[in-house]
N, C-alpha and C positions, 0 to 999 in steps of 0.2 A: 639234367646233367648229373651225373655219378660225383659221388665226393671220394677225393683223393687221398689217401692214405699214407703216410712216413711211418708206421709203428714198425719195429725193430722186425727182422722177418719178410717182409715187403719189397717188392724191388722200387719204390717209390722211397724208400730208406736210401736206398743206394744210388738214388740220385745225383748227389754230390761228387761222389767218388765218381761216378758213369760222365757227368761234366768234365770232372777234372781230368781226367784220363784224356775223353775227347778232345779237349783244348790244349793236353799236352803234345798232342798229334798233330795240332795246327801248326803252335809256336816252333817244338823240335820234331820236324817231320823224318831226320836222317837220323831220330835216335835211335837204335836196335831197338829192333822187337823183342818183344818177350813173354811167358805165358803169363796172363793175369787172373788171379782168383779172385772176386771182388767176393768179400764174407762180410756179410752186416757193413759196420762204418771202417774196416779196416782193406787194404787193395795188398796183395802178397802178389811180387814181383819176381817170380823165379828168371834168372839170365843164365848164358847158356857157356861163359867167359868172365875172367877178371876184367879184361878189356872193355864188357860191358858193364861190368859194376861200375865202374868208374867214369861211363861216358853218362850210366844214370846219374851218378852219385853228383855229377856236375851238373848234369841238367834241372836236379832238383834241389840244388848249392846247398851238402850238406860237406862240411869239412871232411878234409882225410882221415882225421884222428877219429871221426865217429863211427867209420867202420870197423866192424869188431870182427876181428879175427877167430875163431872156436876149431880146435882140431878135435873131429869126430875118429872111433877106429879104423876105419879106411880112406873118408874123406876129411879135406881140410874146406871150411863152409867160410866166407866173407859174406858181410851182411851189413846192413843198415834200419835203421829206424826214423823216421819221419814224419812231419807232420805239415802237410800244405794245405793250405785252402781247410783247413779244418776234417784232413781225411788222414787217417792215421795209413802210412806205407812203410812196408818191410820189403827190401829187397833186398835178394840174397842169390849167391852161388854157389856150387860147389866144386871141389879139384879135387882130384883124383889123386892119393900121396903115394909115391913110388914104392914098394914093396922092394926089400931087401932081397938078394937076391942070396939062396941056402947053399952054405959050404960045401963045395963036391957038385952041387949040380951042373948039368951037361950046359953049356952054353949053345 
């Protein structure tokens, strides 16, 4: 029998995160999907809506006030930081901010 390995780097490292995801699939099977990057002990949660920020944001009962709002130069990014089961999660979105529209231009 091979010996099994957690050292940082490893996908046996990532085993936690790889559970925790999986069973978050069982408990909330109708949560939106979303892309997931699992990086070492950390799971980055890009969703594709505010409307899913906020259905993760519940599923993973982190308060309202702890999503932080960041407006970038074209996009405005909602996001969150968490920590379940011992697995450090960032989810985040981003929106698209209206662009002014230039004096005199042709409608």
């Amino acid at each position: 029998m091979t010996e099994q390995t957690t050292e940082p780097g490893s996908l046996g490292y990532q085993a936690p995160a790889l559970r925790l995801f999986a069973r978050l699939a069982e408990v909330q099977p109708t949560l939106p999907d979303a892309y997931l990057v699992f990086t070492g002990s950390e799971v980055k949660v890009q969703l594709e809506s505010v409307g899913q920020i906020e259905a993760w944001r519940e599923a993973l009962h982190v308060a309202p006030q702890d999503v932080v709002h960041n407006e970038g130069a074209s996009r405005t990014y909602l996001e969150f930081f968490t920590r379940v089961s011992g697995v450090a999660v960032h989810a985040y979105t981003t929106v698209d901010i209206a662009q002014p529209e230039q004096e005199g231009a042709a409608a």
